[in-house]
Backbone as CSV, one residue per row, in Angstrom:
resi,resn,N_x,N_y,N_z,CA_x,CA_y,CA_z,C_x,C_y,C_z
1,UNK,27.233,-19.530,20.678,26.507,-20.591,21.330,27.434,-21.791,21.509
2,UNK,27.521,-22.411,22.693,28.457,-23.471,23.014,27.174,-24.569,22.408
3,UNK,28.051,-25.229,21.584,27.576,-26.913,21.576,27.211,-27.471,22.892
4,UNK,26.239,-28.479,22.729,25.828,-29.305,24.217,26.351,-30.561,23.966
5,UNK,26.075,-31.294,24.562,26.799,-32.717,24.067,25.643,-33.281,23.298
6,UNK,24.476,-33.070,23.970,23.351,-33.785,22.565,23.559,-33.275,21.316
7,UNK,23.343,-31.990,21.195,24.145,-31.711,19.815,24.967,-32.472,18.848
8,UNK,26.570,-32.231,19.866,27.735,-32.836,19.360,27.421,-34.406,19.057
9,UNK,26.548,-34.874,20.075,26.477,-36.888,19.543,25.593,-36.468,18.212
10,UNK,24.455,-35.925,17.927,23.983,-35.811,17.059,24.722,-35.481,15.656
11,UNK,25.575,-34.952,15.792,26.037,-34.110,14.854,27.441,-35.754,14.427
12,UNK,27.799,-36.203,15.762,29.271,-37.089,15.203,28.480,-38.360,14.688
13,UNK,26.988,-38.722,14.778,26.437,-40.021,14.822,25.580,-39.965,13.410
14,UNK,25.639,-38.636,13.062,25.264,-38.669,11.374,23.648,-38.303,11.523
15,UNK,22.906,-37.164,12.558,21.700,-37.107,12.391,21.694,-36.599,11.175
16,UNK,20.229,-36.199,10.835,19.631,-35.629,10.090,19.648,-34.133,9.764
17,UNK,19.556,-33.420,8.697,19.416,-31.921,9.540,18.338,-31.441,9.913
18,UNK,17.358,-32.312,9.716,16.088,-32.130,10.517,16.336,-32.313,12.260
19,UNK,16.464,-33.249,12.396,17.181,-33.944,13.514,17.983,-32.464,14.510
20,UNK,19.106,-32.406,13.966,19.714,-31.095,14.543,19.090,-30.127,14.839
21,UNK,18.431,-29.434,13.819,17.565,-28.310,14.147,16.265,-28.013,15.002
22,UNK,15.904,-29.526,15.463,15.034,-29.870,16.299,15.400,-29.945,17.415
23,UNK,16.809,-30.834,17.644,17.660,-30.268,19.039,17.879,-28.945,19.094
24,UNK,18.455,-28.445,18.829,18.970,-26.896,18.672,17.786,-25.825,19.052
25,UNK,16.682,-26.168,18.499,15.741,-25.085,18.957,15.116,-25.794,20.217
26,UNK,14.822,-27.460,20.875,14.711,-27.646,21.963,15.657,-26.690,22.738
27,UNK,16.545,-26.571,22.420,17.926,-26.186,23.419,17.869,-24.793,23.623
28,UNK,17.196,-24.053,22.676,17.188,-22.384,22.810,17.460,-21.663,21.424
29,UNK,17.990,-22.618,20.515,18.135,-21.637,19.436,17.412,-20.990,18.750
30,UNK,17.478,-19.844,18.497,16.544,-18.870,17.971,17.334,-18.565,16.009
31,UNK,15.814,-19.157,15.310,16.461,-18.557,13.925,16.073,-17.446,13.866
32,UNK,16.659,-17.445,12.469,17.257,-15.807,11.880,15.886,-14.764,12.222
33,UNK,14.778,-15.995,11.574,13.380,-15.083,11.564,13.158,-15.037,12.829
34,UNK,12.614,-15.540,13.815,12.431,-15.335,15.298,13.215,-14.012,15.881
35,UNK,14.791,-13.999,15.463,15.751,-12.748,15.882,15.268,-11.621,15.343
36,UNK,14.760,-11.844,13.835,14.116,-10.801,13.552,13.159,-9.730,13.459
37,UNK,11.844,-10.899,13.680,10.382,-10.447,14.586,10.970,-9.484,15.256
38,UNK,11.415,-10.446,17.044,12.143,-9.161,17.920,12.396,-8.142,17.164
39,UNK,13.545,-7.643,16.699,13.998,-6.426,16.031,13.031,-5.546,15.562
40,UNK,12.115,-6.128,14.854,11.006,-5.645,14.027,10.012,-5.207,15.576
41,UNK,9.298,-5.447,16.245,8.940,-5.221,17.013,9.765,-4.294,18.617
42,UNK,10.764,-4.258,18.222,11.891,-3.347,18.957,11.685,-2.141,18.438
43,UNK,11.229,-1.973,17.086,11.737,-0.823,16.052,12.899,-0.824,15.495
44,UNK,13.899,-1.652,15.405,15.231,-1.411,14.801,15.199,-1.900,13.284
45,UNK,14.074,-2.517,12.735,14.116,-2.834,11.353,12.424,-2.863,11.236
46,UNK,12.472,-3.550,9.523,10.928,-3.839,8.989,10.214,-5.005,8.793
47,UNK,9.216,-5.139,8.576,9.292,-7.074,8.198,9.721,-7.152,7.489
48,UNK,9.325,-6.199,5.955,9.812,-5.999,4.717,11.765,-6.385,4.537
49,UNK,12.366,-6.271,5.612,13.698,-6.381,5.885,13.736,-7.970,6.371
50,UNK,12.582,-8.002,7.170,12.739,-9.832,8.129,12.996,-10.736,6.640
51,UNK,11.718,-10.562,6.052,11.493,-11.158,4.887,12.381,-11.671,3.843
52,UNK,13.015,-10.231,3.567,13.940,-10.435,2.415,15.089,-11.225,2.970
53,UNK,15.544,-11.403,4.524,16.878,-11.826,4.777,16.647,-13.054,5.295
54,UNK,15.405,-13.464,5.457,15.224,-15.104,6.029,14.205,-16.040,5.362
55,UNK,14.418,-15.868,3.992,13.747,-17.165,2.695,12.589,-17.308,3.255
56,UNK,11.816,-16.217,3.436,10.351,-15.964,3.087,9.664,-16.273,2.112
C-alpha cells in the first residue's frame, strides 16, 4: 500500500494512533480481521483461524 500524503502529514505531525487508523481505513485499508472474514467466506480458512490470528 503506497502512503497518501494525508497519511504521511498525519504520521510526520504526531497524530494519534487512533487518528491514523481512522485515515487508513477512510482510505481503503482493510484489517487483518476484515481480510479474514473474506477468506473464511471464500473457503480458504475458519473463523476458528480468523479468531486466533486477529486478538479476538
Amino acid at each position: 500500500m503506497v502512503t497518501s500524503r494525508e497519511l504521511r502529514h498525519q504520521i510526520q505531525t504526531g497524530a494519534t494512533a487512533d487518528t491514523l487508523y481512522q485515515v487508513a481505513l477512510r482510505e481503503g485499508m482493510r484489517t487483518l480481521r476484515q481480510n479474514g472474514i473474506d477468506k473464511v467466506l471464500a473457503g480458504h480458512t475458519t473463523i476458528e483461524e480468523v479468531r486466533a490470528t486477529s486478538n479476538v
